[in-house]
N, C-alpha and C positions, 0 to 999 in steps of 0.2 A: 212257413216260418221265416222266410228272408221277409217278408212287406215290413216288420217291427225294423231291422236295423235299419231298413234302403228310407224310412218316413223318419227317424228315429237318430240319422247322422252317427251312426256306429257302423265302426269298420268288423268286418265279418269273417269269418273264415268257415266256407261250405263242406261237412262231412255227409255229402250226400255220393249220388253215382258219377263217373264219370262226365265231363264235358259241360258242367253244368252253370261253370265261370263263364265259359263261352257262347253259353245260352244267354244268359244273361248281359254279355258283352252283344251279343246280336241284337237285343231287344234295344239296346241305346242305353244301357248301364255300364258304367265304367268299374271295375274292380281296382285291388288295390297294391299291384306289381307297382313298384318295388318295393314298398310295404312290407308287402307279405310274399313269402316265396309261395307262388299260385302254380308248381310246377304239379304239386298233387293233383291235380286236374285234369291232368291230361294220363296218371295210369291209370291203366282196366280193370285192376284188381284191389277189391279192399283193401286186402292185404297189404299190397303196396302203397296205397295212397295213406295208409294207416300209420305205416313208418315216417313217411313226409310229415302228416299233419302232427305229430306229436314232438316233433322236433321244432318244428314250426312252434307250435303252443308253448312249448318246453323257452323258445328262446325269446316268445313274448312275456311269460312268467318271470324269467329274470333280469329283465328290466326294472332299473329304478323309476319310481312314480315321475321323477323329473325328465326323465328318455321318456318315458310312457306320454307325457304331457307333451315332447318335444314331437313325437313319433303321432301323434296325435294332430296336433294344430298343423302339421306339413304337408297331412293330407285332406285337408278340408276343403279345397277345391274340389275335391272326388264326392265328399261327404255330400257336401251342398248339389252339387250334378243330380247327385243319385235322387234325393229327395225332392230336386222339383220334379226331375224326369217320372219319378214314381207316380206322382199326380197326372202328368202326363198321358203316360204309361195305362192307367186304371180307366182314366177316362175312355179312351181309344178302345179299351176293350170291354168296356161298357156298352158304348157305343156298337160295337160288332157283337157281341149278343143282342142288343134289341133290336138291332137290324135282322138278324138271324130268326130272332125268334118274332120278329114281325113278319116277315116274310113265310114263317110257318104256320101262321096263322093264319093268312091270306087262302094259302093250299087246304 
């Protein structure tokens, strides 16, 4: 579900498990601290990261469209990263599967 925003230049907020920002920050993706408070990220518990992201969402919601627009155009160097890395990204692991699954063929 992240490939649409990272090809797509939409800033994102992850309610997935744990660490998952920083998966993504390993792979050569930039996220979007200070943007977004990404601190949910790092609890272990739904729970907890559940109270972060809604306060989080809660203080994207009440921005006016012109903050939104302003909040928007600031991080477009992130945007842009993301999407050509994304290409990048897919190729390289294209590439390692058919490497992989050449190599299993061979056996």
């Amino acid at each position: 579900k992240i490939c649409k925003p990272l090809m797509c230049l939409h800033p994102f907020i992850l309610v997935t498990s744990p660490h998952s920002l920083k998966k993504l920050r390993e792979y050569g993706f930039k996220t979007f601290h200070p943007f977004i408070d990404e601190s949910y990220d790092e609890l272990d518990t739904y729970k907890e990261r559940k109270v972060l992201l809604e306060k989080e969402i809660k203080r994207l919601c009440s921005m006016t469209i012109k903050e939104l627009d302003e909040w928007y155009w600031d991080m477009k160097d992130i945007l842009i990263h993301n999407a050509k890395h994304f290409n990048i990204f897919v190729d390289s692991e294209y590439t390692k599967l058919e490497n992989f699954l050449k190599k299993g063929l061979k056996n």
